[in-house]
Short mmCIF file of the C-alpha atoms (twelve columns), coordinates in Angstrom:
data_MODEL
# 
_entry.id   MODEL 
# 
loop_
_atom_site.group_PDB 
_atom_site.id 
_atom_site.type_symbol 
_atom_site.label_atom_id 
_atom_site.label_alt_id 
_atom_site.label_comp_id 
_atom_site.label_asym_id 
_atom_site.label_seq_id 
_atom_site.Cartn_x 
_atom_site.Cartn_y 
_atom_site.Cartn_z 
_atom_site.pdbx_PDB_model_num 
ATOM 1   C CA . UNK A 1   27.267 16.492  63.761 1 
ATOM 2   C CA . UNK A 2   27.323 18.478  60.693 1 
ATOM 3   C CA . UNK A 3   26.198 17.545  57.455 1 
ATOM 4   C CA . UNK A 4   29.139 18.435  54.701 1 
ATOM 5   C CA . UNK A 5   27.230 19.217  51.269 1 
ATOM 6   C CA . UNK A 6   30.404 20.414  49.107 1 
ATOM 7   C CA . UNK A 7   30.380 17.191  47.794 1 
ATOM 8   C CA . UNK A 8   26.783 17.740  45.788 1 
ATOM 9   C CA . UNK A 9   28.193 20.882  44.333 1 
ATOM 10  C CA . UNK A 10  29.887 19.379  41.231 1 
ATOM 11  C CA . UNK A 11  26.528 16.904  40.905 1 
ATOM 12  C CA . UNK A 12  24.359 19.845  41.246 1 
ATOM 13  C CA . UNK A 13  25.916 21.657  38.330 1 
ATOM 14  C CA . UNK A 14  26.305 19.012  36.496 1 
ATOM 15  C CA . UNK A 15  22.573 18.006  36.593 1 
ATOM 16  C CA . UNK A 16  21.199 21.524  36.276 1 
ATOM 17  C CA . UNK A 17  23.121 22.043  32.956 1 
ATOM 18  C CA . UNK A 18  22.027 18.160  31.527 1 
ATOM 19  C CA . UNK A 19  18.417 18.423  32.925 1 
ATOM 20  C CA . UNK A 20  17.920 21.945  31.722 1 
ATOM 21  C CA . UNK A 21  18.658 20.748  28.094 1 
ATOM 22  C CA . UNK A 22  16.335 17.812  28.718 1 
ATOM 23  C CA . UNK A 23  13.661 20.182  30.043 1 
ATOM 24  C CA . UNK A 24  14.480 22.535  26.510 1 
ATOM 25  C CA . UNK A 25  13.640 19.009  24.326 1 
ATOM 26  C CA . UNK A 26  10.396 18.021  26.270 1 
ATOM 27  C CA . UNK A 27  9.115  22.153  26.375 1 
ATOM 28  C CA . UNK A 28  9.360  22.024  22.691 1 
ATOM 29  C CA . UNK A 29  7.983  18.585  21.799 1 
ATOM 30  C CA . UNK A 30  4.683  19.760  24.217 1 
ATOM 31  C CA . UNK A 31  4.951  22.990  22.445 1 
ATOM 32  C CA . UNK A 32  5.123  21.416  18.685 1 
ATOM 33  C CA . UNK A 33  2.309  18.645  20.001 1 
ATOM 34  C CA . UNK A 34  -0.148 22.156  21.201 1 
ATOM 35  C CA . UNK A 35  0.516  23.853  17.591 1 
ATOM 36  C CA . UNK A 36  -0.187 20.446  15.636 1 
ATOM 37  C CA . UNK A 37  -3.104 20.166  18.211 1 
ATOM 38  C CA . UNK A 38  -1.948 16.501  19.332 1 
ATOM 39  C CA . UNK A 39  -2.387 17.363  23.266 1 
ATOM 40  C CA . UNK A 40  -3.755 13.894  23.296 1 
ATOM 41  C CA . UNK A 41  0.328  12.667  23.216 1 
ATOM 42  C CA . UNK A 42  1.065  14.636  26.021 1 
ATOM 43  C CA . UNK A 43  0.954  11.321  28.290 1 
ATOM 44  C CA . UNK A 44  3.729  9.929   25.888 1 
ATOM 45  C CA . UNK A 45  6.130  12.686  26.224 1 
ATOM 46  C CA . UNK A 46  5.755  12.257  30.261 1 
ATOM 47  C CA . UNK A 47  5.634  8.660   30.016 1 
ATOM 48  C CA . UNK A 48  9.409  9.143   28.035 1 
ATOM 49  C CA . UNK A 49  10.682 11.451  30.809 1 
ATOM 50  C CA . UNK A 50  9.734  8.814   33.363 1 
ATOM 51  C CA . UNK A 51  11.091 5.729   31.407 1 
ATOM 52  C CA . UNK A 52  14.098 8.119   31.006 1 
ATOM 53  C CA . UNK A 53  14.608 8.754   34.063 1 
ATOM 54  C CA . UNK A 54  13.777 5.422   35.750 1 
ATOM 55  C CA . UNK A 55  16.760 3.677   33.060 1 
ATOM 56  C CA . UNK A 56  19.011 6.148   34.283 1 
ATOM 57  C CA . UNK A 57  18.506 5.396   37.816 1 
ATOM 58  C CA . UNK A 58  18.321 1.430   37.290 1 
ATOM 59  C CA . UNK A 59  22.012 2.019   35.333 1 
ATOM 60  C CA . UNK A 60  23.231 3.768   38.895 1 
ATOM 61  C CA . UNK A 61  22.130 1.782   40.718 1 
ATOM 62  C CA . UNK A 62  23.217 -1.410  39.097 1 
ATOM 63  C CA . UNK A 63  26.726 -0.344  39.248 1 
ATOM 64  C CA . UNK A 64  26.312 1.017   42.862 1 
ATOM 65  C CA . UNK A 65  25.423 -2.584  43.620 1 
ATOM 66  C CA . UNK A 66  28.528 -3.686  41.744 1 
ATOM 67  C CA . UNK A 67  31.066 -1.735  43.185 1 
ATOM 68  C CA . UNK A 68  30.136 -2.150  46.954 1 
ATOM 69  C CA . UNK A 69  29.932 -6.061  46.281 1 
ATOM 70  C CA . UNK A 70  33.372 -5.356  45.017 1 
ATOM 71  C CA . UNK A 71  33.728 -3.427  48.337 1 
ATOM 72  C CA . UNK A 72  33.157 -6.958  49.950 1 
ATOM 73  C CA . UNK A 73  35.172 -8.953  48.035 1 
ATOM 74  C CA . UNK A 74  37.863 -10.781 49.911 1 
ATOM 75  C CA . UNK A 75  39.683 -11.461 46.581 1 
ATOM 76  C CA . UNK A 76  43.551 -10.496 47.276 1 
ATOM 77  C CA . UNK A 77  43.769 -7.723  44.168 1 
ATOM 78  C CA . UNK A 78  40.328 -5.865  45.135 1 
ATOM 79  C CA . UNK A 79  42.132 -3.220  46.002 1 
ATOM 80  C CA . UNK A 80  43.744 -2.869  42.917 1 
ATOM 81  C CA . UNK A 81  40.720 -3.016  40.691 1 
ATOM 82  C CA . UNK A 82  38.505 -0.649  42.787 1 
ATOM 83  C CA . UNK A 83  40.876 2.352   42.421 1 
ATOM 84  C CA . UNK A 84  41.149 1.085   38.656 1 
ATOM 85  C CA . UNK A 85  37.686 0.584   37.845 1 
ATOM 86  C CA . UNK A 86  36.933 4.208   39.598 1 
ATOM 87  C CA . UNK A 87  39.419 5.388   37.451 1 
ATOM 88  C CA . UNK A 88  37.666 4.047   34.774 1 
ATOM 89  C CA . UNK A 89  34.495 5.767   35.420 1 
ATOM 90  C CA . UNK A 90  36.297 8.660   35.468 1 
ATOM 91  C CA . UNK A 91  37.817 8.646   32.158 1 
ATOM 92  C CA . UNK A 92  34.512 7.352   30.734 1 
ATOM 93  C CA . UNK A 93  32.924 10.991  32.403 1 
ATOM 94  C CA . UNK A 94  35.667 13.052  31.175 1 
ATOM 95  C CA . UNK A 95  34.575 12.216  27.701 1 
ATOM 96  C CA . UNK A 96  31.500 11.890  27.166 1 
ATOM 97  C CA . UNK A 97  31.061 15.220  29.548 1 
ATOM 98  C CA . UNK A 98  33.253 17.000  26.952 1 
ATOM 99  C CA . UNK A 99  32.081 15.438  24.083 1 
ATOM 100 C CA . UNK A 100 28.396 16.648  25.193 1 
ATOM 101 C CA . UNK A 101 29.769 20.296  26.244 1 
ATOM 102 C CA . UNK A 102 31.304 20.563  22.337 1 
ATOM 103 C CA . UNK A 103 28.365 19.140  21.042 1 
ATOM 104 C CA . UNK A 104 25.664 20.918  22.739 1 
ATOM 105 C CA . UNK A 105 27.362 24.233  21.510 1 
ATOM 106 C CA . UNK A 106 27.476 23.695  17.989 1 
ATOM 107 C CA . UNK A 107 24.300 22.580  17.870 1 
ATOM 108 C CA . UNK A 108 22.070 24.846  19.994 1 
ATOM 109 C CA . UNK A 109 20.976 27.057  16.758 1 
ATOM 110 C CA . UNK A 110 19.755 24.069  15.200 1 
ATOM 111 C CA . UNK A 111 18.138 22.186  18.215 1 
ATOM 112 C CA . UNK A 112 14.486 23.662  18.185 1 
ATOM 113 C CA . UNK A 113 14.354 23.161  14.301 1 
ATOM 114 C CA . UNK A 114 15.847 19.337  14.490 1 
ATOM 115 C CA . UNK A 115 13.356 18.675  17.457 1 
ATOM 116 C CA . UNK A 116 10.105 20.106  15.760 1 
ATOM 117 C CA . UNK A 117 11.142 18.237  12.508 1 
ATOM 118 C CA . UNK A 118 11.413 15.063  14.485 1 
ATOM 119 C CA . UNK A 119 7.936  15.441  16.156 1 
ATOM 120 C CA . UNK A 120 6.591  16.300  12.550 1 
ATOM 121 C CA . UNK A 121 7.791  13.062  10.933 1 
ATOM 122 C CA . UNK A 122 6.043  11.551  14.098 1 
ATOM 123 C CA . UNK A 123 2.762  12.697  13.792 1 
ATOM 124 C CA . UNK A 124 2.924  12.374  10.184 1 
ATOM 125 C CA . UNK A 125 3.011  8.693   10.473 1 
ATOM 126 C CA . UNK A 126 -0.686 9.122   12.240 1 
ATOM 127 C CA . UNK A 127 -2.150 10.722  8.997  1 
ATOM 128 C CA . UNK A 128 -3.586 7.469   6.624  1 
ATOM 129 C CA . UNK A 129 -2.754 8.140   3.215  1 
ATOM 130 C CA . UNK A 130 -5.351 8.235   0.778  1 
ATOM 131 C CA . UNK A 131 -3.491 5.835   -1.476 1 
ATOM 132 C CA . UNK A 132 -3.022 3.467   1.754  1 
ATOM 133 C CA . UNK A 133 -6.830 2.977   2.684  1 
ATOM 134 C CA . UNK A 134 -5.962 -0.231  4.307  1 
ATOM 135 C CA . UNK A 135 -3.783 0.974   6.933  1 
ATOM 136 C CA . UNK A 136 -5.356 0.568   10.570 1 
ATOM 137 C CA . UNK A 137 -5.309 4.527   11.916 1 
ATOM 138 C CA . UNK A 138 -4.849 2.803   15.586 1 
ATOM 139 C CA . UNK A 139 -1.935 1.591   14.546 1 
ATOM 140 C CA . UNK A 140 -1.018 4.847   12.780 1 
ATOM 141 C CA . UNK A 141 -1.638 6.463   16.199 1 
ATOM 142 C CA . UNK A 142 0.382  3.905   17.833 1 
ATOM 143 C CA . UNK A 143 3.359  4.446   16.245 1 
ATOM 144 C CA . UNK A 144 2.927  8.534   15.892 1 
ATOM 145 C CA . UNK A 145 2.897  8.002   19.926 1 
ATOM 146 C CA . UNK A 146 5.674  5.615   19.939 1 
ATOM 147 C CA . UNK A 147 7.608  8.288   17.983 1 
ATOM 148 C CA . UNK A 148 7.241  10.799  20.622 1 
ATOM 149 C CA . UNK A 149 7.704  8.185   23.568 1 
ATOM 150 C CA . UNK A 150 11.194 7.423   21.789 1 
ATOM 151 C CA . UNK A 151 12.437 11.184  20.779 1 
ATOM 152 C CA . UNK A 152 11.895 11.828  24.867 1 
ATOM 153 C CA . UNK A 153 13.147 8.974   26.156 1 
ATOM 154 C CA . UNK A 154 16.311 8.985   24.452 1 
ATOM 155 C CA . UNK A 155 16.986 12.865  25.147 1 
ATOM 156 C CA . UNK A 156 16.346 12.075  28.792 1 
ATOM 157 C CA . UNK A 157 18.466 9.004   28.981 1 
ATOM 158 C CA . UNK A 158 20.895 10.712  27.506 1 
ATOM 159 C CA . UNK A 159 21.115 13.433  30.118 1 
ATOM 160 C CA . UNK A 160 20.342 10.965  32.928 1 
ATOM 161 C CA . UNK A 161 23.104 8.621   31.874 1 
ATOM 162 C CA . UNK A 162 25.727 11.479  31.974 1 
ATOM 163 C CA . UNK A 163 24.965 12.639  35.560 1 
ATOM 164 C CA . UNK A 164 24.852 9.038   36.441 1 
ATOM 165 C CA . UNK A 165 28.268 8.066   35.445 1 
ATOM 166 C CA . UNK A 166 29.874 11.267  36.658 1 
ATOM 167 C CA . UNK A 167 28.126 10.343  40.359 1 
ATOM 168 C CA . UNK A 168 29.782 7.060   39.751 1 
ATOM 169 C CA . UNK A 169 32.971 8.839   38.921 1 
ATOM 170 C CA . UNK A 170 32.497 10.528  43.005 1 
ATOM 171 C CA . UNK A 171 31.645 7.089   43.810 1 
ATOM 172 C CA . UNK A 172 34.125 7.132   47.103 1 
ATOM 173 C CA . UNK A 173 32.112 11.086  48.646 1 
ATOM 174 C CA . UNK A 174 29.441 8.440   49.422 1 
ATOM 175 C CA . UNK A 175 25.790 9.390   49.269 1 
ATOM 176 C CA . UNK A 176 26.146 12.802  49.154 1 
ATOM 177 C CA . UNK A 177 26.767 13.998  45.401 1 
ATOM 178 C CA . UNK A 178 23.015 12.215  44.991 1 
ATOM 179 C CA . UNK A 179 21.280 15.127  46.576 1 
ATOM 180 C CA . UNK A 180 23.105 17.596  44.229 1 
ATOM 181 C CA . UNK A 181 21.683 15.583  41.446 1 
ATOM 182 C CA . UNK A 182 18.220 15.782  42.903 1 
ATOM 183 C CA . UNK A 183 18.308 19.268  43.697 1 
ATOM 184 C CA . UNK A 184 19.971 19.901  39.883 1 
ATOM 185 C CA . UNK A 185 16.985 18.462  38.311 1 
ATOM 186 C CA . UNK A 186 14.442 19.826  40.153 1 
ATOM 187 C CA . UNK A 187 15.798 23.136  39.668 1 
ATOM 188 C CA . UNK A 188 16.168 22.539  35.915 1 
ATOM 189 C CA . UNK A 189 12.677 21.404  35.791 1 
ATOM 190 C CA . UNK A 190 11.330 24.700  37.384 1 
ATOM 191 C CA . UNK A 191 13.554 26.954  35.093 1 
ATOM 192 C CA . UNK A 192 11.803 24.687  32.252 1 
ATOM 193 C CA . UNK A 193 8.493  25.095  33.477 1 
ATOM 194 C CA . UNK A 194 8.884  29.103  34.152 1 
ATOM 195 C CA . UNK A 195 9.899  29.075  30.158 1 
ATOM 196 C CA . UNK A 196 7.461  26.995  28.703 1 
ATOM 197 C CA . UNK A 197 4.311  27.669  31.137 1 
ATOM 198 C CA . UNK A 198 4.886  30.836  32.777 1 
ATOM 199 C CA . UNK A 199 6.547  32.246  29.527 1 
ATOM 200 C CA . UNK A 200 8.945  33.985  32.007 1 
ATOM 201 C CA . UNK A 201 12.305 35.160  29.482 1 
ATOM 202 C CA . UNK A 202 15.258 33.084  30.463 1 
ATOM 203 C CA . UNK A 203 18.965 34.064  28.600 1 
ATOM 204 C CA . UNK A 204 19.581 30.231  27.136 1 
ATOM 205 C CA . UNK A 205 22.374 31.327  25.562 1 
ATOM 206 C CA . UNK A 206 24.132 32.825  28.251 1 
ATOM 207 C CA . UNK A 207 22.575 30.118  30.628 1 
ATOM 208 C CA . UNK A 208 24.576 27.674  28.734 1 
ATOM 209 C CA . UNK A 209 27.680 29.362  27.973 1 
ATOM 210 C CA . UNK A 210 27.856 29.810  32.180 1 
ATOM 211 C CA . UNK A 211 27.090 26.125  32.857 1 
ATOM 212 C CA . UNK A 212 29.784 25.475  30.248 1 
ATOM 213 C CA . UNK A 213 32.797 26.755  31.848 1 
ATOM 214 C CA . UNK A 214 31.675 25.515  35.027 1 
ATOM 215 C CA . UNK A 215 31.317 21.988  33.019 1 
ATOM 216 C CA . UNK A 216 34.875 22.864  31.838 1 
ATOM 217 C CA . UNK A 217 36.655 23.262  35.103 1 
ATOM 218 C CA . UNK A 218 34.774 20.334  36.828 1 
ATOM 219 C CA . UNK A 219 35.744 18.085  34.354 1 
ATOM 220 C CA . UNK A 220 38.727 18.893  34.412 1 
ATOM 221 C CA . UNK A 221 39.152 18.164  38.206 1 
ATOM 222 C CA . UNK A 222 38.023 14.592  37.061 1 
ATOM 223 C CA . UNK A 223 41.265 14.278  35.341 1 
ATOM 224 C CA . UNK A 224 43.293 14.454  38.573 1 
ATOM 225 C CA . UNK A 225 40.998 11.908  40.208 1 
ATOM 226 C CA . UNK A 226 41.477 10.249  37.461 1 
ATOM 227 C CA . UNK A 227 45.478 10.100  37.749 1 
ATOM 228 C CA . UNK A 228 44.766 9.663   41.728 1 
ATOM 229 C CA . UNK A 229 42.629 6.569   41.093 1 
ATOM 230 C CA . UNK A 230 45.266 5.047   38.610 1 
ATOM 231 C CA . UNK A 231 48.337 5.860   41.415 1 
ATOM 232 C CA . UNK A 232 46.210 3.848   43.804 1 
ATOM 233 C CA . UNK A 233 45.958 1.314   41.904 1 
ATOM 234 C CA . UNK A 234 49.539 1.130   41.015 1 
ATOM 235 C CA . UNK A 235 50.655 1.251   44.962 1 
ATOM 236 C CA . UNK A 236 47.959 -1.501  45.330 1 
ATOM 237 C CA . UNK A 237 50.036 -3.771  42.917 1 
ATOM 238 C CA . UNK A 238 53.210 -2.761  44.139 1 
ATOM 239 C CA . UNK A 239 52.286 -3.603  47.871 1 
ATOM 240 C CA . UNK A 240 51.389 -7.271  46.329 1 
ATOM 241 C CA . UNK A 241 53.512 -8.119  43.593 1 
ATOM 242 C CA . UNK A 242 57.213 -6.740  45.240 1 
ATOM 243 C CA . UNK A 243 58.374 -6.575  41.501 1 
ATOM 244 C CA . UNK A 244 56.385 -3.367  41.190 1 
ATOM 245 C CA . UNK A 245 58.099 -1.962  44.189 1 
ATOM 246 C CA . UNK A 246 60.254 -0.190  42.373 1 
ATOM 247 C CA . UNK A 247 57.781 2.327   40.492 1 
ATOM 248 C CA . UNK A 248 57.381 4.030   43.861 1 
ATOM 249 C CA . UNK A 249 58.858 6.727   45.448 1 
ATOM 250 C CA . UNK A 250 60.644 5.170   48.545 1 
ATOM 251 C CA . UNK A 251 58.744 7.436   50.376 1 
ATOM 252 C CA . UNK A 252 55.267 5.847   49.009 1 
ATOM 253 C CA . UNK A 253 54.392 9.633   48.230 1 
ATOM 254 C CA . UNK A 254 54.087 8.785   44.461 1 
ATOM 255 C CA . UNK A 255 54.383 5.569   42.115 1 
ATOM 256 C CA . UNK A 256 53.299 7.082   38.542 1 
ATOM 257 C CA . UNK A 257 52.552 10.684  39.396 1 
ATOM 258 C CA . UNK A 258 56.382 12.130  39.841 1 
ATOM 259 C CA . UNK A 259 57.465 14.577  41.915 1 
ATOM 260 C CA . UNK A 260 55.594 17.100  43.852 1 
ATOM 261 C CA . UNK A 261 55.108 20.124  42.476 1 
ATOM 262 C CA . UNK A 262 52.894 21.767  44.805 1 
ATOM 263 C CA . UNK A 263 51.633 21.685  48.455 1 
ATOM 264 C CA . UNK A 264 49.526 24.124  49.747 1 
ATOM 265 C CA . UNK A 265 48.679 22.447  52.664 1 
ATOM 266 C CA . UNK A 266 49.069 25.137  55.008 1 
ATOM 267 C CA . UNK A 267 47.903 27.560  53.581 1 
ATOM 268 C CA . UNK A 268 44.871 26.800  51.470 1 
ATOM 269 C CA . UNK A 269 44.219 22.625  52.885 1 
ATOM 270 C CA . UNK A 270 41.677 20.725  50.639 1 
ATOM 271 C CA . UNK A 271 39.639 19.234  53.999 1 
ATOM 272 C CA . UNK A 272 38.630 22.855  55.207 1 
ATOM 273 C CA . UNK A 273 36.379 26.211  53.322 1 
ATOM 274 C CA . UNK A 274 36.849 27.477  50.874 1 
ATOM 275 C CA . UNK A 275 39.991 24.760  50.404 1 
ATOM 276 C CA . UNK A 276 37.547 21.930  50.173 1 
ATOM 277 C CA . UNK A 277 34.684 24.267  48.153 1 
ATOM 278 C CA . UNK A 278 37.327 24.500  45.229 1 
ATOM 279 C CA . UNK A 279 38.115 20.907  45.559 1 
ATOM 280 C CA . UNK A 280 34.651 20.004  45.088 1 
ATOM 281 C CA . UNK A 281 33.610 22.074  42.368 1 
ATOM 282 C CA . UNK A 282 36.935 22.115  39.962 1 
ATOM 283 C CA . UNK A 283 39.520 19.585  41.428 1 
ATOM 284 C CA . UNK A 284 41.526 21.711  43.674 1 
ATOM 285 C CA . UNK A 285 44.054 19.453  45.254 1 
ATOM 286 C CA . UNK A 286 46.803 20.972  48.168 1 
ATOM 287 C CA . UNK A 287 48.765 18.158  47.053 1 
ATOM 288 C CA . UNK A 288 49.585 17.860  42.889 1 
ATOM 289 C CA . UNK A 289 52.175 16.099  41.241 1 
ATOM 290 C CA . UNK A 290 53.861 16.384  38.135 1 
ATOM 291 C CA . UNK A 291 51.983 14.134  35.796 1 
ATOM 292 C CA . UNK A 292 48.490 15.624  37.430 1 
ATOM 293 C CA . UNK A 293 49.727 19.129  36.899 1 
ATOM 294 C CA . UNK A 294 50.703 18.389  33.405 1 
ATOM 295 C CA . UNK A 295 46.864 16.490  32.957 1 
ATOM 296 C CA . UNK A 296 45.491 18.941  34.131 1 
ATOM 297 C CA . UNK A 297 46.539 22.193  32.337 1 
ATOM 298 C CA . UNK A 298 46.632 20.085  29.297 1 
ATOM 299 C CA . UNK A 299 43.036 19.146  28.791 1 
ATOM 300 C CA . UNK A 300 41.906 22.845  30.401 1 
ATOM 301 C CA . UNK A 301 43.569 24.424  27.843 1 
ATOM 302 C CA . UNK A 302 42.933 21.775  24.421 1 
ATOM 303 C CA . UNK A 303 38.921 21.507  25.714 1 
ATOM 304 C CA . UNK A 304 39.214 24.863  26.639 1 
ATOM 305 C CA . UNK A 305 40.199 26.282  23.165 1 
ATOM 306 C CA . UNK A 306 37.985 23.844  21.867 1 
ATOM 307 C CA . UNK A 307 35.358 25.323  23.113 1 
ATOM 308 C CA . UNK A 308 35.562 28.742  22.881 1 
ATOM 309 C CA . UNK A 309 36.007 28.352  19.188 1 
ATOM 310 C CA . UNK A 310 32.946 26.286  18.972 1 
ATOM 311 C CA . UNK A 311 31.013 29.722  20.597 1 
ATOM 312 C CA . UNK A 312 32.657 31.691  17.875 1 
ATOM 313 C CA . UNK A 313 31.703 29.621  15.179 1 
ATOM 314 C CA . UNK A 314 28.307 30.469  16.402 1 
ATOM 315 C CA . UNK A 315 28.630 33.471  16.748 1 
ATOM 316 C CA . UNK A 316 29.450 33.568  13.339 1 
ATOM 317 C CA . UNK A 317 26.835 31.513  12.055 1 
ATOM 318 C CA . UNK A 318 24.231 33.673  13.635 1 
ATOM 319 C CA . UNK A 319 25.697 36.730  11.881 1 
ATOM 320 C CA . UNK A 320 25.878 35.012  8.454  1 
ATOM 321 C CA . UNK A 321 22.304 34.290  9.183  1 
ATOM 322 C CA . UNK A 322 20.504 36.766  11.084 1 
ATOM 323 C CA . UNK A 323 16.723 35.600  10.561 1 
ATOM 324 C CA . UNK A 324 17.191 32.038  11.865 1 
ATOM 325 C CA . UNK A 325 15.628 31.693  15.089 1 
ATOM 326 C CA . UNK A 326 17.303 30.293  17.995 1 
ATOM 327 C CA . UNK A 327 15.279 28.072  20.508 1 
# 
């Protein structure tokens, strides 16, 4: 028996990109904490990547506990509001995935500068003005730490809340997409730690702009599960409310898709490599109907476009403004 890992590809990506910007925030709030000689935070800054983490994983696994007890259910129109609900989850990762791929590229120039002013206004608070005599410095420290703890935490769950919906989103590959994630972050974690520790020169810019197409085109392959998910649904309903019938194809190929516009199933099938690679990784489907197909090239192209202007609005922002240093 053979263990099929195509389906961690997407999660793996997806992970390595998020935790890689989470490992960028923590290697420059250790780095800020070593210049304002605060080492004594450190502790904080892991205890936020922790706390981060572990909220992330109680979210997961919260809804993993949801949906199989949904799974169970005997209730007559379960199988209408699984399909629906994972349809849900993967609208819900379709946006906020693009709405962190846009972001994340018009802000990169400014990220290092907004973190170190962040951790400045932080430790600031541990400083007892000499106007304020009164003030307790522990609880100046407290909240200076607190600070940190929070700026970490947030970034992290931020990251970790992304990868967890989009492994949501593959809820029905089972188990698998999990290890992707795991493998992701512990990659991303040793590309942070060879750039923070071992000072070894990593291409962030280029880094990013590669994870972002890749980003591009899996989301995008969320959008026909998406449609997929919805169909289901919709054939759910039909087969128990017979007044719905008639939004399906006789043939129960299709109820809200349309026709079929392509089927490459003997030539390049979706279940076999590289068929099932490509289906993985950026939505590939040997089967697509019209409304997919229409989804489909539709947000590729709008996010798409979107995107690529973003990069060359900062591209021109870094020639308009040559001595600002990128992290």
């Amino acid at each position: 028996m053979t263990l099929d890992l195509t389906a961690a590809l997407p999660t793996f990506v997806i992970t390595l990109r998020e935790g890689f910007e989470a490992a960028l925030v923590v290697g420059i709030v250790l780095s800020c904490l070593k210049k304002a000689q605060q080492s004594q935070l450190k502790s904080w800054v892991f205890a936020g990547v922790a706390a981060g983490i572990g909220a992330s994983a109680l979210v997961g696994w919260l809804f993993y506990n949801g949906m199989q007890a949904l799974r169970r259910s005997e209730h007559p129109y379960t199988p209408v509001v699984e399909p629906l609900l994972e349809g849900t989850l993967c609208l819900v990762a379709i946006v906020m995935l693009s709405w962190m791929l846009l972001w994340m590229t018009q802000q990169a120039r400014s990220l290092k500068g907004d973190i170190e002013g962040a951790v400045t206004s932080a430790l600031e608070r541990r400083e007892t003005p000499s106007e304020t005599p009164r003030i307790d410095p522990i609880s100046q420290g407290n909240a200076a730490a607190w600070g940190v703890f929070s700026l970490v935490f947030i970034a992290v769950l931020r990251e970790g809340f992304e990868t967890v919906v989009f492994i949501l989103a593959k809820f029905q590959q089972g188990w698998i997409p999990t290890l992707g994630a795991v493998a992701g972050l512990a990659v991303a974690a040793t590309l942070g730690l060879l750039l923070f520790r071992l000072g070894v020169n990593i291409n962030i810019r280029q880094f990013f702009r590669v994870m972002g197409v890749f980003l591009l085109l899996i989301v995008s392959g969320l959008v026909i599960s998406a449609l997929r998910q919805v169909n289901g649904a919709v054939e759910a309903l039909a087969q128990l409310q017979p007044q719905f019938a008639n939004w399906c194809d006789p043939n129960g190929a299709s109820c809200v898709l349309g026709g079929l516009v392509w089927d490459a199933r003997a030539v390049l099938p979706d279940k076999q490599f590289p068929g099932v690679v490509l289906k993985t990784l950026f939505g590939y489907r040997d089967r697509l109907y019209l409304a997919q197909a229409i989804a489909y090239l539709s947000f590729l192209i709008g996010a798409g476009w979107l995107y690529f202007q973003s990069l060359r609005q900062t591209q021109f922002t870094k020639a308009s403004h040559p001595r600002k240093v990128e992290p």
